[in-house]
N, C-alpha and C positions, 0 to 999 in steps of 0.2 A: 298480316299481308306480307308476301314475301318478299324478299329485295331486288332491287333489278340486276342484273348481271351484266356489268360491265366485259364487252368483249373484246378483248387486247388484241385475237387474233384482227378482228377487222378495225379495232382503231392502227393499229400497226401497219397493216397492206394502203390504208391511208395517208398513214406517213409518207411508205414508202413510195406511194403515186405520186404525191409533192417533190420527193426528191429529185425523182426521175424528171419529172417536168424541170424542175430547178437545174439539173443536168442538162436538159436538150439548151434551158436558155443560156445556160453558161458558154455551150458549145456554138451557137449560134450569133451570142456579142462578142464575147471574148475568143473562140475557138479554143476553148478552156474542157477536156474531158479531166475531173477530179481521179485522184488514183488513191487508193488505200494499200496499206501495206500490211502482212500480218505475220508475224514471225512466231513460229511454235520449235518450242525445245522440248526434245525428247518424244513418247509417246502414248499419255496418258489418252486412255477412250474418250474420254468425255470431251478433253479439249479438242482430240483429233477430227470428233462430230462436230462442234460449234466452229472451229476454223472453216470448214468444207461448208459449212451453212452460210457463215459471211461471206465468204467467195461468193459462192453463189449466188447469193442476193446482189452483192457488189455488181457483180456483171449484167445480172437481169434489168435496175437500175439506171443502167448506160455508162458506169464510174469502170476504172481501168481496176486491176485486182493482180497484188505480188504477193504472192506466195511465198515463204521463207522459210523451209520445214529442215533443224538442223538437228542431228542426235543426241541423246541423252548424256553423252558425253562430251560435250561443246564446250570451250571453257569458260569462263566468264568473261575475259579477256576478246575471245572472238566475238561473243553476242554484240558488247562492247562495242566492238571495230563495226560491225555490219549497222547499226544502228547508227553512228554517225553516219556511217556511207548512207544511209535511208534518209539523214538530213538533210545531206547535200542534195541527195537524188528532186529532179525539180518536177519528175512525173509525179514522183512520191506527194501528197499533200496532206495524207494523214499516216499514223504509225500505231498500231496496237501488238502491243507483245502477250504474247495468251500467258498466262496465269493457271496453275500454280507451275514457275520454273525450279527444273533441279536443284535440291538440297546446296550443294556445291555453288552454284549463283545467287549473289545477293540483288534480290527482286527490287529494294528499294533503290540501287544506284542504279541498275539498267531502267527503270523508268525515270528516273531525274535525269539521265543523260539525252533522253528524247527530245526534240525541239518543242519548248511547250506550244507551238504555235501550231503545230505536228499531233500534237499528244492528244487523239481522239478520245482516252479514254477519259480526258480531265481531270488523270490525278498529281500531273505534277505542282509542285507546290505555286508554283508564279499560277499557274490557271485557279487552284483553290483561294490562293491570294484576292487573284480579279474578280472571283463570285461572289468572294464575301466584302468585296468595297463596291459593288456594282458594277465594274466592267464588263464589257463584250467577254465573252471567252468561250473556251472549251467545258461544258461541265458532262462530270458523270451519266454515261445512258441510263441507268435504271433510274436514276430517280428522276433524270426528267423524262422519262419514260412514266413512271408514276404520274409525277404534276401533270402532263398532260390528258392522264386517263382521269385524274380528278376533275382537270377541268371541263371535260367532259360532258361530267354531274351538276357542277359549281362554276360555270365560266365566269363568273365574278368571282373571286376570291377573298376578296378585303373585308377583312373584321373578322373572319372565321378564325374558330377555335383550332386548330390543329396540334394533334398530338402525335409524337415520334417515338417509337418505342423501336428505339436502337441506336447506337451513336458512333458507329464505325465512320469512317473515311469515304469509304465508298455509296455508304447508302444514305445512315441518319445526318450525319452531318453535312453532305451539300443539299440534303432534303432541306431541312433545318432552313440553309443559305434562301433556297429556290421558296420557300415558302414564306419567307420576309419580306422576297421581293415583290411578291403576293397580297402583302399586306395583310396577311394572316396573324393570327397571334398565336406562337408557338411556343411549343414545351415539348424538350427532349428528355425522352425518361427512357430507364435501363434498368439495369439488373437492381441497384443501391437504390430505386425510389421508393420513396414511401407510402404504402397502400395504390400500388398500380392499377387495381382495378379501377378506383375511385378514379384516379386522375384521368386514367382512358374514358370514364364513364362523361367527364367534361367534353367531349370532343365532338366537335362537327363533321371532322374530318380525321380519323384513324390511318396513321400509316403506321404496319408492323414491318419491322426487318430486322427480328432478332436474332432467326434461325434456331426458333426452339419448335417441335413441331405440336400445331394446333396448340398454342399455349393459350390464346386468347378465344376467352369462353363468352359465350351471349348477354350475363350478366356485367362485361365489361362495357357492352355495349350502348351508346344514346340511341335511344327510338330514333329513325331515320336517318342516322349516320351513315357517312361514308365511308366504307373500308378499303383500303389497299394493303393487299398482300403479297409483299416481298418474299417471303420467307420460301423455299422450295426445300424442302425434306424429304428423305427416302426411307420410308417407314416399311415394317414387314407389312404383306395384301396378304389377300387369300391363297389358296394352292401351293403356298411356299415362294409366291411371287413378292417382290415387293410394288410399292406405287409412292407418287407422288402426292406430296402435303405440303400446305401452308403452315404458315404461323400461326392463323386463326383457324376456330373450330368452323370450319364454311358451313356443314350445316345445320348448326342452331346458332350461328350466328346472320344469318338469311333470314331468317326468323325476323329479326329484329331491326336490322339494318333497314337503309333508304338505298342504299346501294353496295352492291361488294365486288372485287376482282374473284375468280376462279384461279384456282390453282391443279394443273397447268391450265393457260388460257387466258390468263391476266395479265400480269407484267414482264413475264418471260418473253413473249414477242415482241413488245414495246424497247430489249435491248438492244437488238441489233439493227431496228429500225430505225433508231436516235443515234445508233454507233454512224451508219451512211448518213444521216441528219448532219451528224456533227463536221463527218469527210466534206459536206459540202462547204458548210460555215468555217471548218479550217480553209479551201479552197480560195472562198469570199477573201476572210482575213487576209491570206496570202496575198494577196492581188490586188488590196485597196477595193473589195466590190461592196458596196451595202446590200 
C-alpha cells in the first residue's frame, strides 16, 4: 500500500491563513501591524529568490516587510551597525539575516548580535537555551515546520519512537528539543552511529536532515512509518538538467511508509510559513501578548 503524501504546500498556506488572521487580531486590539526585517549581503541566486519570496508573503499576510539588500562588499562592521539599528527599530519585530554571508563576515557574531527576542530565525543561543529548558521562545522554522507536518499524521505524539538522522544546529538538534516536548522518545543518529539502518528501522517517526541525497533506502524503513524529509539535494535529471532530491529514496520508500513528505513539496513551504509564524509570536513576546 502506498503512503500517504504529506502536502507541505497546503499545510503551509494554512499556516499562513492563521497568521494573517492572528495579524488582523493584533491590528484590531492592539493596533499592532508585525514588521519583519530581512537583510541580504551580496548577491547569491538563490538567496536573492528566497528573500523576494518572504517579502512577498510577508505583505500578503498583512505584516509590514524591510527590505535590507547591501553589496557584497559590506563590511562586517556596517552589517553590525544596521542590525542594532534593526533592534532599536520598534516597527522592526523580527530580524532574519539570509545566509550564507560573504566569506569576509563572521556569520556567527552578526547573528548573536540580533535581539534574541528579535531573532526569527531561533538561532541565537539564549533562544536555543529557552527551547531546551522549556521556555516560550523563538525556535527554528524548519523544524517546526517539520513537527507540525508530523503532527499532522500523529497529533498525539507522546511515547512515539522518533529518530533524527542529523544533528546540526539548525535542524536535528532543536528537532531533538521540539520532539521531547512531545513527549517522544528520541535518538539522534549521524554519520558515527552504529548500523543506521537498524536504528531508523526502530522508528515511528523518521526525520532525515543530513543533506546526503536519497541516502535513506526502503529497507531502513518501519512498515507504516512516518517520514519527514529535510534534505533538499541538486542532483544531475535528464537532458543535462539537474532536479531536486531528498535525503530519502521517496520512491521505494512510499513503498513502505504510512506516510512521507515530498521533495520539493514537503518541508520547504513549511519554512517560510513558520518564519511569519514566528514574526508574529516575536510580536506577542514583545508586547506582553499571550
Amino acid at each position: 500500500m502506498a503512503a500517504q503524501i504529506i502536502d507541505g504546500k497546503a499545510i503551509a498556506a494554512e499556516v499562513r491563513q492563521q497568521v494573517a488572521a492572528d495579524v488582523k487580531s493584533l491590528q484590531a486590539s492592539h493596533g499592532l501591524t508585525p514588521g519583519l526585517a530581512v537583510v541580504l549581503v551580496g548577491e547569491d541566486p538563490a538567496s536573492k529568490v528566497y528573500v523576494k519570496n518572504k517579502a512577498a508573503q510577508t505583505v500578503e499576510v498583512g505584516m509590514q516587510s524591510f527590505e535590507h539588500k547591501l553589496p557584497a562588499d559590506t563590511s562586517e562592521e556596517d552589517v553590525l551597525v544596521l542590525v542594532q539599528t534593526l533592534n532599536a527599530d520598534k516597527n522592526v519585530n523580527g530580524i532574519l539575516v539570509q545566509l550564507p554571508l560573504p566569506k569576509h563576515i563572521n556569520a556567527e557574531k552578526v547573528l548573536n548580535s540580533i535581539d534574541p527576542n528579535k531573532d526569527v530565525d531561533g538561532f541565537h543561543p539564549t533562544n536555543v537555551g529557552r527551547l531546551w529548558i522549556g521556555e516560550r521562545t523563538l525556535v527554528p522554522c524548519t523544524p517546526t515546520g517539520s513537527a507540525i507536518l508530523a503532527k499532522k499524521i500523529i497529533p498525539n505524539l507522546k511515547g512515539v519512537n522518533a529518530v533524527i538522522i542529523g544533528r546540526s544546529n539548525i535542524v536535528g538538534k532543536p528537532m531533538a528539543a521540539l520532539l521531547l516536548r512531545e513527549s517522544c522518545t528520541v535518538t539522534i543518529a549521524h554519520s558515527q552511529t552504529k548500523d543506521l539502518p537498524a536504528v531508523c528501522r526502530g522508528a515511528d517517526l523518521l526525520v532525515a536532515a543530513v543533506g546526503r541525497p536519497e541516502m535513506v533506502k526502503r529497507d531502513w524503513i518501519k512498515p507504516g512509518a512516518v517520514v519527514i524529509d529535510v534534505g533538499i539535494n541538486r542532483v544531475p535529471g535528464e537532458n543535462g538538467k539537474t532536479k531536486l532530491v531528498g535525503d530519502v529514496a521517496y520512491a521505494e520508500c512510499a513503498e513502505v511508509a504510512g506516510a512521507i513528505t515530498p521533495v520539493p513539496g514537503g518541508v520547504g513551504p513549511m519554512t517560510i510559513a513558520c518564519l511569519l509564524q514566528n514574526t508574529v509570536t516575536a510580536a506577542k513576546m514583545q508586547y506582553g501578548i499571550e
